[in-house]
Steps between C-alpha positions, in 0.01 A plus 500: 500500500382486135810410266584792278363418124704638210556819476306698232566855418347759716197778427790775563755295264206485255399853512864629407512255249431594097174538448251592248298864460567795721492292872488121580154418584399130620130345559304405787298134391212297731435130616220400213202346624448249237678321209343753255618811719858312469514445176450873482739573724778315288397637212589881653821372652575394126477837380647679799781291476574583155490920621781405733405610872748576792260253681169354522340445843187258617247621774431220817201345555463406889368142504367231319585397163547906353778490737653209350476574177675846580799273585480238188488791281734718617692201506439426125582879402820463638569175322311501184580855386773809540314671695608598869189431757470678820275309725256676702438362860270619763538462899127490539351149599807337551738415762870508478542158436271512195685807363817299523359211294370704271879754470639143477270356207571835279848434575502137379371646141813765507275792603713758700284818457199509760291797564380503842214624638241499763233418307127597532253242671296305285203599389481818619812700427393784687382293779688465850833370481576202720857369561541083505524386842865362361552765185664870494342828572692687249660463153776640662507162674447295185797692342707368828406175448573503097839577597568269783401192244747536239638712212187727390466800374132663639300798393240659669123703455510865482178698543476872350218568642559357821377156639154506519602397920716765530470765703672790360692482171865559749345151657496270182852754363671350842336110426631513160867625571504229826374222234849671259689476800433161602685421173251522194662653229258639332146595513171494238216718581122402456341587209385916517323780281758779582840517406543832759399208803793288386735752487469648828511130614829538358569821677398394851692176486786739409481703776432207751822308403734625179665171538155299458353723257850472260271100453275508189128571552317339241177688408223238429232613204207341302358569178139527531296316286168500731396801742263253704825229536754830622241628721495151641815462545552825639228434805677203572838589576431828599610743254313815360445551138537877493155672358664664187597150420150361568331795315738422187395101512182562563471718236615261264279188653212692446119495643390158338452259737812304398843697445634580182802260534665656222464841556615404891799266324626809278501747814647196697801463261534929487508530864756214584737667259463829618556355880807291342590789309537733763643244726765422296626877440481496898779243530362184590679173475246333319093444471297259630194365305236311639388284181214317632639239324440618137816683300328748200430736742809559651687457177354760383600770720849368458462522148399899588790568724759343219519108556456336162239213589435411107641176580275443799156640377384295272446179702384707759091544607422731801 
């Protein structure tokens, strides 16, 4: 059994905790690829750390060296700044043992928040998903496992549109609240286009289990700054862009035969704040950004929905 580490606060203590602008919000990082990408990297975690988030959290890479990098860095956010770091870590590809080595090296750098998931296969995220020989089915499972190794607090994926492998949307509803009841504590969705998917999410999770539901549900958003990178990312993990939201980007990118990254960047930055905008009137506990590892973006829809960021801008590029 994996000695507890010490404990750090929670994402629920953190959300009810004082926070800047209407809603906490916290940021979703990933492993760099190179020393250049990292240097990057720090540079964003400089200014986000200067904004004050409820937490910060850094996608897994399965394998190789991206995957242990994800550890040394999380590892050095949680010593070398104030930030809290949530550690993503994905079932797929690895057997039990593997995932207890790698629950017990975040806990030898004081980590304590892990987000568990299933994880899509390498390569082809929408490709067939095989289980190790010696690994979990579920994330259900993972969360289990979290728990048996020592004092953690996990989070889970939400999806509003559904998994992509779901059958019905009462399917992936019943997977999430199983994944809440397995003891996760809170959830964050995948990044969407529609605020109306997240919220009846929200609903049917509700209905399924008030007790589960009572958990906070993240909502996970990104401000565009390229159509042909969100469309991307879109196909991969299985999400729609709705087509009044494609018509409006595409409207902005333009016929040329390379997009008009600033008119796309200006729509980009509009459209996350309306999503945040109305997200935050709707209740939620706090929003999600996925940075892509750069900070001016982001900052500036929290600038637009009342976070002072002059502080942070200036040393920011983005």
């Amino acid at each position: 059994m994996t000695s507890s580490p010490t404990r750090a606060p929670s994402i629920v203590d953190r959300l009810s905790a004082t926070h800047l602008g209407p809603v906490p919000f916290s940021v979703e990082f990933f492993p760099p690829k190179d020393a250049e990408a990292e240097a990057r990297l720090w540079r964003a975690v400089r200014t986000f750390e200067r904004l004050g988030p409820a937490f910060v959290s850094m996608t897994y890479g399965a394998g190789g060296s991206t995957r242990d990098r994800t550890v040394r860095i999380t590892g050095e956010l949680a010593a070398q700044t104030t930030l809290l770091p949530v550690a993503h870590l994905t079932a797929v590809n690895h057997s039990i043992d593997e995932l207890r080595a790698l629950v017990g090296a975040y806990a030898d750098q004081g980590i304590t928040n892990i987000l568990a998931l299933r994880g899509d296969p390498p390569g082809n995220p929408l490709g067939d998903w095989v289980r190790h020989p010696d690994g979990v089915a579920y994330a259900e499972e993972l969360v289990r496992l979290i728990d048996q190794l020592g004092d953690f607090h996990v989070g889970v994926a939400s999806f509003p549109e559904g998994h992509h492998r779901a059958p019905t949307l009462e399917h992936d509803t019943r997977t999430l609240v199983n994944k809440l009841r397995a003891g996760a504590e809170y959830s964050i969705t995948q990044m969407f286009f529609d605020a109306d998917d997240f919220l009846r999410l929200r609903d049917r999770v509700v209905r399924a289990d008030p007790e589960q539901g009572a958990k906070p549900l993240i909502p996970g958003i990104m401000p565009i700054t390229s159509l042909a990178s969100a469309r991307r990312m879109a196909e991969l993990s299985g999400s729609v862009i709705p087509a009044d939201v494609q018509e409006r980007f595409a409207a902005a990118a333009g016929d040329g035969a390379e997009e008009d990254r600033a008119a796309v960047r200006a729509v980009g930055i509009d459209f996350a704040t309306e999503m945040a905008q109305r997200l935050v009137a709707e209740g939620v506990p706090c929003i999600h950004f996925c940075s892509l590892n750069f900070a001016k973006a982001t900052s500036e829809v929290l600038e637009r929905l009342g976070v002072d960021t002059s502080s942070a801008l200036g040393a920011t590029v983005g």
